[in-house]
Short mmCIF file of the C-alpha atoms (twelve columns), coordinates in Angstrom:
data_MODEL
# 
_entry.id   MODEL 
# 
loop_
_atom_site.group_PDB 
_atom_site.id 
_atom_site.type_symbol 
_atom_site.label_atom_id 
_atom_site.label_alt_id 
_atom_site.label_comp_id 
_atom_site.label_asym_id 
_atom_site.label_seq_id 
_atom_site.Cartn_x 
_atom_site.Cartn_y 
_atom_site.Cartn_z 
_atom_site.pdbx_PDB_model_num 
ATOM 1   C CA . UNK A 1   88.003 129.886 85.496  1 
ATOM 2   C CA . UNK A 2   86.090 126.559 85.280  1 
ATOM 3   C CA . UNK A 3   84.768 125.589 88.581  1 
ATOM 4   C CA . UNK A 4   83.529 122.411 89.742  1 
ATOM 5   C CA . UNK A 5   81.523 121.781 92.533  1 
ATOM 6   C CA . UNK A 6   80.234 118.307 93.686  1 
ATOM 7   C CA . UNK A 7   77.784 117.586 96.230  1 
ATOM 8   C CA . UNK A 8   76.470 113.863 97.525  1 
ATOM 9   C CA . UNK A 9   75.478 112.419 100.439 1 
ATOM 10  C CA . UNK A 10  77.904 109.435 100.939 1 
ATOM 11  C CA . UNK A 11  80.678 109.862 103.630 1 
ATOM 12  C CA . UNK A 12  84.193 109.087 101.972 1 
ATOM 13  C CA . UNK A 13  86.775 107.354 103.106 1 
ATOM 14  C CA . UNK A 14  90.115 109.170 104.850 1 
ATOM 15  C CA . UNK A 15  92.447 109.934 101.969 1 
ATOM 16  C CA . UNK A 16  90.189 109.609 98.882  1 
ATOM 17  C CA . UNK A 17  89.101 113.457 99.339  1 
ATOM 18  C CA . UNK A 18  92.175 114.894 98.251  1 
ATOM 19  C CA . UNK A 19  92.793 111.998 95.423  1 
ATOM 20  C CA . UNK A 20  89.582 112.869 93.835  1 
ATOM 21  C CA . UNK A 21  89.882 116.409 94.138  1 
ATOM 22  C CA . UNK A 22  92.991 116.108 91.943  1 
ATOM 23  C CA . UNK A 23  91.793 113.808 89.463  1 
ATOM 24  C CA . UNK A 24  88.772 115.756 89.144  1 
ATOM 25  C CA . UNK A 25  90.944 119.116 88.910  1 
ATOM 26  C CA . UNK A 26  93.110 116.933 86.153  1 
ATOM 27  C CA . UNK A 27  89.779 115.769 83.747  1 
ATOM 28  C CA . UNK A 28  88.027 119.066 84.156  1 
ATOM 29  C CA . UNK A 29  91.432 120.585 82.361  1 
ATOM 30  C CA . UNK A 30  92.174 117.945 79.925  1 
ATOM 31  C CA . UNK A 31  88.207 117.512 78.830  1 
ATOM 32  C CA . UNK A 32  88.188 121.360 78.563  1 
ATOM 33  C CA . UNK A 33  92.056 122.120 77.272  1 
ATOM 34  C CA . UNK A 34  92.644 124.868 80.027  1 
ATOM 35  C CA . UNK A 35  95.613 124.872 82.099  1 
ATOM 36  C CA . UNK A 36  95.062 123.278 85.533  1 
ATOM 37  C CA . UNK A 37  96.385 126.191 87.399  1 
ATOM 38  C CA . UNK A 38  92.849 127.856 86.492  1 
ATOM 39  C CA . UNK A 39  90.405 124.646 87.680  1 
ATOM 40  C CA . UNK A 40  89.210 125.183 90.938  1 
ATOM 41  C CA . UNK A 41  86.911 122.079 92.221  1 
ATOM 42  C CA . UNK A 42  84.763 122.019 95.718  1 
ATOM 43  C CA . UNK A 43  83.425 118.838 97.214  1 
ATOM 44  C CA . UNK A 44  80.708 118.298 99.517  1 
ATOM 45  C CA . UNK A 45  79.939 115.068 101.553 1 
ATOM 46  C CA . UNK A 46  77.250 114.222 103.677 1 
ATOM 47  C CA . UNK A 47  74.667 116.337 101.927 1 
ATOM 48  C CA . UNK A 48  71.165 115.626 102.680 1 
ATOM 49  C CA . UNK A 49  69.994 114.557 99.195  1 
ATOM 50  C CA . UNK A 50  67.257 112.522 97.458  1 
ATOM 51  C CA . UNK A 51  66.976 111.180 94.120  1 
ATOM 52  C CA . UNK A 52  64.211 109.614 92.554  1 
ATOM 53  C CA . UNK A 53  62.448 109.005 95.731  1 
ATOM 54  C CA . UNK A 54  65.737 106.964 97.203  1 
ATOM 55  C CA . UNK A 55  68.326 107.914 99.590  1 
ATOM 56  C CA . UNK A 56  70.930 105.686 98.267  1 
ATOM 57  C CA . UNK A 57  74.449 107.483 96.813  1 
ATOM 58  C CA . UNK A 58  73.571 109.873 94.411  1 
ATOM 59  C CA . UNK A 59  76.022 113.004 93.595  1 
ATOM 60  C CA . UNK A 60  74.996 116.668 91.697  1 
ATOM 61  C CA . UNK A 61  77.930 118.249 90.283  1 
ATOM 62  C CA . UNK A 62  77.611 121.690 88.979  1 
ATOM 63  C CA . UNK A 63  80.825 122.267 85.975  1 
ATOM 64  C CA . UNK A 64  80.350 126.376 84.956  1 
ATOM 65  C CA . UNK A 65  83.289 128.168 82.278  1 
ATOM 66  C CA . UNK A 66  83.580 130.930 80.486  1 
ATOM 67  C CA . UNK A 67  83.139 129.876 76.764  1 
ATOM 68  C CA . UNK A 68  82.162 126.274 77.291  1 
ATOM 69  C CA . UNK A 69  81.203 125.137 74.037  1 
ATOM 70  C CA . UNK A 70  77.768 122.804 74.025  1 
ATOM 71  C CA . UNK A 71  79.515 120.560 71.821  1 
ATOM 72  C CA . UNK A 72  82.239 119.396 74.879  1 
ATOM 73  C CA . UNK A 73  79.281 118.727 77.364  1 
ATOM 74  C CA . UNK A 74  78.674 115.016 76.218  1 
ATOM 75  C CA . UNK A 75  82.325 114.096 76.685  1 
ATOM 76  C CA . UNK A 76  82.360 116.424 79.856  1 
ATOM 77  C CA . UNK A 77  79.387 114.375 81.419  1 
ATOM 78  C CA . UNK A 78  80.949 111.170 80.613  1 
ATOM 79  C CA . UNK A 79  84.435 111.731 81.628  1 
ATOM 80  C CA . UNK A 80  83.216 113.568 84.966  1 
ATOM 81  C CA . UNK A 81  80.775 110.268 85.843  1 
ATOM 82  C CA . UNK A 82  83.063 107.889 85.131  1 
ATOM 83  C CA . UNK A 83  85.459 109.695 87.996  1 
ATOM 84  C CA . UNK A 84  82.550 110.249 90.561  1 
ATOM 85  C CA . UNK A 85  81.770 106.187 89.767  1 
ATOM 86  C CA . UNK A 86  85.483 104.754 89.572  1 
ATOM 87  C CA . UNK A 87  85.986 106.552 93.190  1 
ATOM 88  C CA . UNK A 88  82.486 106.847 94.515  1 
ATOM 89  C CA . UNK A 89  81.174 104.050 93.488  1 
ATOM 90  C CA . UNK A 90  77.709 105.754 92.595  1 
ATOM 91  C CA . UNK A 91  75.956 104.868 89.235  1 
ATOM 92  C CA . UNK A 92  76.060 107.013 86.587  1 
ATOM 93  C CA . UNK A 93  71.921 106.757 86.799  1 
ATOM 94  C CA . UNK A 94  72.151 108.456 89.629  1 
ATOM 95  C CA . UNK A 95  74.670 111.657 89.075  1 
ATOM 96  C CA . UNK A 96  73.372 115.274 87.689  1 
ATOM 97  C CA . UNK A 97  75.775 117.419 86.165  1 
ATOM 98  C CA . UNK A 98  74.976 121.155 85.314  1 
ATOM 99  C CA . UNK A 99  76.783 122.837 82.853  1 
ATOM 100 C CA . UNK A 100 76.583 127.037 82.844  1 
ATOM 101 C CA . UNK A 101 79.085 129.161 80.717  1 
ATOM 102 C CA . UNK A 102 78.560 132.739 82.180  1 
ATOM 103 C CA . UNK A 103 79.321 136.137 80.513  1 
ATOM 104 C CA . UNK A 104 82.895 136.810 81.087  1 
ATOM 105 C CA . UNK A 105 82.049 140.065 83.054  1 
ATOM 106 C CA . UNK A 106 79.914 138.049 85.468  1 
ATOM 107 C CA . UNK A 107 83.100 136.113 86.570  1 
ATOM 108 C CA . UNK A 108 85.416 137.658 89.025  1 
ATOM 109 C CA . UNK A 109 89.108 136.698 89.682  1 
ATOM 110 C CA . UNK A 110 92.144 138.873 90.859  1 
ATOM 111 C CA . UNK A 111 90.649 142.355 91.482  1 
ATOM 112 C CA . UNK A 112 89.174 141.918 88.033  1 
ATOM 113 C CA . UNK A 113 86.877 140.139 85.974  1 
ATOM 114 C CA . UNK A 114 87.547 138.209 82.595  1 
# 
């Protein structure tokens, strides 16, 4: 159910796609205390983007779960930059995270909804 999606427009490397999918998929589950098997995280490169007038490597991640508590979002925002920096190397300055919990019958998953 939680669902990450990150967008930038910096070109990665060969190989570091899948090896920050998975730590990505790993910090959204630990940070949140869901089992992995439920985090599903999408990564776009190379998107046209602009950020306080600059073109330089910026990233907009978008974290939504059901029942996200606002209490977990300051952790959630550090943990999740500190990954996009450590293997992006973008600033923290210059990363937007969105957090949405939706109602549980707005979510869809196996013929069914939550």
């Amino acid at each position: 159910m939680p669902l990450l999606k990150v967008q930038t427009n910096i070109t990665l490397e060969p190989g570091l796609q899948q090896t920050l999918l998975k730590q990505l998929s790993e910090t959204v589950a630990s940070e949140l205390g869901k089992p992995e098997s439920y985090v599903m995280v999408l990564f776009e490169e190379r998107t046209p983007m602009l950020f306080a007038g600059s073109d330089a490597a910026a990233a907009y991640l978008e974290l939504k779960s059901l029942g996200l508590p606002q209490e977990t979002t300051p952790a959630l925002s550090a943990a999740l930059c500190n990954t996009v920096t450590h293997h992006l190397a973008i600033p923290g300055d210059r990363i937007y995270i969105e957090f949405f919990s939706p109602p549980r019958h707005l979510w869809g998953w196996n013929s069914s909804t939550f």
